[in-house]
TIRO-2110 file (N, C-alpha, C; in Angstrom, 1 decimal):
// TIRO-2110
0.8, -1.2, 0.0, N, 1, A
0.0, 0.0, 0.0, CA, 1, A
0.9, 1.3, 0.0, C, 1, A
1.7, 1.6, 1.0, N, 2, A
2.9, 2.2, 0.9, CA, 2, A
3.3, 2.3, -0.3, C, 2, A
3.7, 1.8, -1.3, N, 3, A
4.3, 1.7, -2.9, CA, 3, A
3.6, 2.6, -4.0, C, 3, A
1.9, 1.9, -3.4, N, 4, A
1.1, 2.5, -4.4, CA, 4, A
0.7, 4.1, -4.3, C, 4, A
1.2, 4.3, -2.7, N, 5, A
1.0, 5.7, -2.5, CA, 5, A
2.5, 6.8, -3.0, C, 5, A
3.3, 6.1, -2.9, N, 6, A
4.6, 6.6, -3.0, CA, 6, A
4.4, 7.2, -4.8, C, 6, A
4.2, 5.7, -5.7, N, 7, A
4.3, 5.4, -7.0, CA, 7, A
3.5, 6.7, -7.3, C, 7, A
1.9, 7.3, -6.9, N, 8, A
1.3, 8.1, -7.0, CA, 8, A
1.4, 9.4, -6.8, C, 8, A
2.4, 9.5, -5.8, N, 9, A
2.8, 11.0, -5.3, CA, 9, A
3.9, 11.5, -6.9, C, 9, A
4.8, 10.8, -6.9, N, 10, A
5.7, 10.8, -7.6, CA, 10, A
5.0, 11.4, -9.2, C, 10, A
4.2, 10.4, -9.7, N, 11, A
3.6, 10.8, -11.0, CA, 11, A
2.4, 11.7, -11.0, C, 11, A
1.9, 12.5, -9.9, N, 12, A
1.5, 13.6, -9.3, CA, 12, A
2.6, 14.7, -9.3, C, 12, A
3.6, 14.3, -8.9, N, 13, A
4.6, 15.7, -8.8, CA, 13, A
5.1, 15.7, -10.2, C, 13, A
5.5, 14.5, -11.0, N, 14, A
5.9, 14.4, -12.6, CA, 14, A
4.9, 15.4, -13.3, C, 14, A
3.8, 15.1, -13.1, N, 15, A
2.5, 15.8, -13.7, CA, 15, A
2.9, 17.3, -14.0, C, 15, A
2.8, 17.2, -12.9, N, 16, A
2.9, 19.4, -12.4, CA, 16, A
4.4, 19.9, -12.5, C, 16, A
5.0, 19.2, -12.7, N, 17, A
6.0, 20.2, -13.4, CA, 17, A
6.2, 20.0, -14.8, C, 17, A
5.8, 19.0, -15.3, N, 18, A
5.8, 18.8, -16.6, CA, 18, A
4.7, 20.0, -17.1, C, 18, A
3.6, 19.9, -16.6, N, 19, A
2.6, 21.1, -16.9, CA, 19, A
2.8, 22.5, -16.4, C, 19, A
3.5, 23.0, -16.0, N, 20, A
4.3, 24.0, -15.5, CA, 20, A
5.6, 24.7, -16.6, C, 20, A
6.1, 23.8, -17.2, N, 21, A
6.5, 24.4, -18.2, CA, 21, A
6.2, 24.8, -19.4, C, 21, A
6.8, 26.2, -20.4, N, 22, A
6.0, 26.5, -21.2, CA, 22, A
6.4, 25.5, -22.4, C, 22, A
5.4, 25.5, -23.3, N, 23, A
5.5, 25.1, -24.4, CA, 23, A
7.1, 25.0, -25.0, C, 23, A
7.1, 24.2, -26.0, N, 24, A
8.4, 24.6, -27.0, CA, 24, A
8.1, 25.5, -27.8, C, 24, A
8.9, 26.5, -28.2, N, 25, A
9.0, 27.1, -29.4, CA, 25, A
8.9, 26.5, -30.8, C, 25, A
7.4, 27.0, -31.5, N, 26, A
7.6, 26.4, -33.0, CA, 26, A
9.0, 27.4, -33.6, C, 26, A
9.6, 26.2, -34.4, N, 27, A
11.0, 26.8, -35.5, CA, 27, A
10.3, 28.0, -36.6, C, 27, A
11.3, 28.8, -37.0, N, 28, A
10.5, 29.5, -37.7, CA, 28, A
10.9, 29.0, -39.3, C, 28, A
9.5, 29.0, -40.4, N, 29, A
10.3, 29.0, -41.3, CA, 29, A
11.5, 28.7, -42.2, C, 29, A
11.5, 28.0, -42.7, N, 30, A
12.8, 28.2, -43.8, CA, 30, A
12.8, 28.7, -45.0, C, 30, A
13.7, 29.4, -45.4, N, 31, A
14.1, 30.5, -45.9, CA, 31, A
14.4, 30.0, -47.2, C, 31, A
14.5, 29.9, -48.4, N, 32, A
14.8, 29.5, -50.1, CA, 32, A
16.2, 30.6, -50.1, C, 32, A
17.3, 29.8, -50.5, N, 33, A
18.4, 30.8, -51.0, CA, 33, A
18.1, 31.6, -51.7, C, 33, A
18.7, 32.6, -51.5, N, 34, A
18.2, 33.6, -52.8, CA, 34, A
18.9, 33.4, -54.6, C, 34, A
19.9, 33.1, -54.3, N, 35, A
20.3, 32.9, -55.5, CA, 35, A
19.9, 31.5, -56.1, C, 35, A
18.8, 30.7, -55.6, N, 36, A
18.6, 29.4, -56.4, CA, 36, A
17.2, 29.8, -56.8, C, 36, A
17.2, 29.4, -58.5, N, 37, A
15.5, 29.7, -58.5, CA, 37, A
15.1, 28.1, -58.9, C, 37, A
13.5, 28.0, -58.8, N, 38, A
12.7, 27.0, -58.8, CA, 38, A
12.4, 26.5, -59.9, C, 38, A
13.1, 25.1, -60.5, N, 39, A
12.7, 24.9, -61.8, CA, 39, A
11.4, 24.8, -62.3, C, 39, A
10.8, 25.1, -63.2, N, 40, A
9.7, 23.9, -63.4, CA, 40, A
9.8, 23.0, -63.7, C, 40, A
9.0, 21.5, -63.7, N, 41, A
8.7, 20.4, -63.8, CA, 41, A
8.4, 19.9, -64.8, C, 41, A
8.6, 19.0, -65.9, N, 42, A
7.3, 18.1, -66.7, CA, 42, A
7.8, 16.8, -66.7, C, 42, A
6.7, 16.0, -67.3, N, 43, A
6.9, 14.5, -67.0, CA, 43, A
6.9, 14.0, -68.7, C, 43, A
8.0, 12.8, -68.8, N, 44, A
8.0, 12.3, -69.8, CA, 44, A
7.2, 11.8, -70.1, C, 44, A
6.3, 11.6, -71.6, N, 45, A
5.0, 11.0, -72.2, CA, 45, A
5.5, 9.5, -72.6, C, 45, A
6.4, 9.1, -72.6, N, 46, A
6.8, 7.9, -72.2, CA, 46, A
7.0, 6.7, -71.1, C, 46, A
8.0, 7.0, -70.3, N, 47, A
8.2, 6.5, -69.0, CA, 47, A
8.0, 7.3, -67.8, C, 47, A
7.3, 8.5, -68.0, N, 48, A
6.9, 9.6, -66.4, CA, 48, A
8.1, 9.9, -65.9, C, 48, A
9.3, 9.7, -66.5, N, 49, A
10.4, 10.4, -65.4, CA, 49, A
9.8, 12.2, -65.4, C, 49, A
10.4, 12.4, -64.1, N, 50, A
10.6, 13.8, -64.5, CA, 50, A
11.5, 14.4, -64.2, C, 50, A
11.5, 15.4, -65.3, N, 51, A
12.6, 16.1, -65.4, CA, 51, A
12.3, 17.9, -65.4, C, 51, A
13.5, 18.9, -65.2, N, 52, A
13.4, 20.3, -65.5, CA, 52, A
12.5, 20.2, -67.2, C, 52, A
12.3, 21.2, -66.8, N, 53, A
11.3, 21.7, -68.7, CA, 53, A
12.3, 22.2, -69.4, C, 53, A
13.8, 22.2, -68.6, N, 54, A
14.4, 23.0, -69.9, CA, 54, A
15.6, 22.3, -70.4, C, 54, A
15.5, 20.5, -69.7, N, 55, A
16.6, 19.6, -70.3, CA, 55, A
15.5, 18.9, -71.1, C, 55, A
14.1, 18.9, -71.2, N, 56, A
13.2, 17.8, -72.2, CA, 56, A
12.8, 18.4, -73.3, C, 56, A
13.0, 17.2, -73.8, N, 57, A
12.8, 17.4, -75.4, CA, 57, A
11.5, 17.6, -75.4, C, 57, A
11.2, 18.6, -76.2, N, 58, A
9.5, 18.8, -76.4, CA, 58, A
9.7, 19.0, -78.3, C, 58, A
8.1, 18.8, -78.1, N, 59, A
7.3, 18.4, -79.6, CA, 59, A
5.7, 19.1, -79.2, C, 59, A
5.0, 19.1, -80.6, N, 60, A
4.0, 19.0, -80.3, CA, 60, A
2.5, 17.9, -79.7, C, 60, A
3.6, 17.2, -79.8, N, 61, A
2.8, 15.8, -79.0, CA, 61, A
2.8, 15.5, -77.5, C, 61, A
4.1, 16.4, -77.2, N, 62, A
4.4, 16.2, -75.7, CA, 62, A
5.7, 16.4, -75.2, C, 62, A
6.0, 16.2, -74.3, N, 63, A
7.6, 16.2, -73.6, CA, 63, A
8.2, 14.8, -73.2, C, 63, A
9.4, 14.8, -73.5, N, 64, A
10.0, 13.3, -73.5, CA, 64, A
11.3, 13.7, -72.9, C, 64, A
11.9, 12.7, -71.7, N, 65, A
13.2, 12.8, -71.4, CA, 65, A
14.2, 12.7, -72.5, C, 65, A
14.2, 12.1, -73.3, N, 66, A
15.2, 12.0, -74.7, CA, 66, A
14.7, 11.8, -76.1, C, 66, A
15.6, 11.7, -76.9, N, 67, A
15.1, 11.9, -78.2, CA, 67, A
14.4, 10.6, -78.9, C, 67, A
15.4, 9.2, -77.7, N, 68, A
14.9, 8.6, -78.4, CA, 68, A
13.7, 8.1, -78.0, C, 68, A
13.0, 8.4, -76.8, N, 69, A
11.1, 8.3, -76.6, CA, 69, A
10.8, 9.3, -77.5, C, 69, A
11.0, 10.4, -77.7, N, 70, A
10.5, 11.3, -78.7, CA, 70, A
10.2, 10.5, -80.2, C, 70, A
11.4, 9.9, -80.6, N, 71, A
11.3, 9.1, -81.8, CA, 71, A
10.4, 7.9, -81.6, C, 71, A
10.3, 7.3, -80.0, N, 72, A
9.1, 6.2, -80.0, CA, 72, A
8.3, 6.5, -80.6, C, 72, A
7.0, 7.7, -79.8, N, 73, A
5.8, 8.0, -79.7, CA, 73, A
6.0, 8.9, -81.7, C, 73, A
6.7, 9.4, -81.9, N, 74, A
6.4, 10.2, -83.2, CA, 74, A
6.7, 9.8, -84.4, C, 74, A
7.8, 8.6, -84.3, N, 75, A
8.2, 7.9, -85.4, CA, 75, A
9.8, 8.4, -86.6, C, 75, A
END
């Protein structure tokens, strides 16, 4: 009985100081370098890689990682 009162005091006193302290501080923000800018995206009409829009081959049919899906789908 002794134990169970002890055991209880204890996670009673854990309680209250644990609730007694303030919060953590949310982090603020991160910040984008300035000198990097954001590529755009597109997806190959072949296999979906994706890649920057300004290493794919484009057509009027679509965007392709290389020339030779280009030459798949176009002939």
């Amino acid at each position: 009985m002794k134990l169970l009162i002890v055991i209880l005091a204890i996670a009673v006193g854990i309680w209250l100081w644990r609730s007694r302290r303030p919060p953590p501080q949310a982090a603020p923000p991160r910040k984008r370098p300035a000198g990097k800018a954001v590529a755009e995206m597109t997806r190959c009409a072949v296999c979906g890689l994706h890649l920057p829009l300004a290493d794919a081959e484009r057509s009027a049919r679509g965007t392709y990682c290389s020339v030779e899906h280009r030459r798949q789908i176009e002939g």
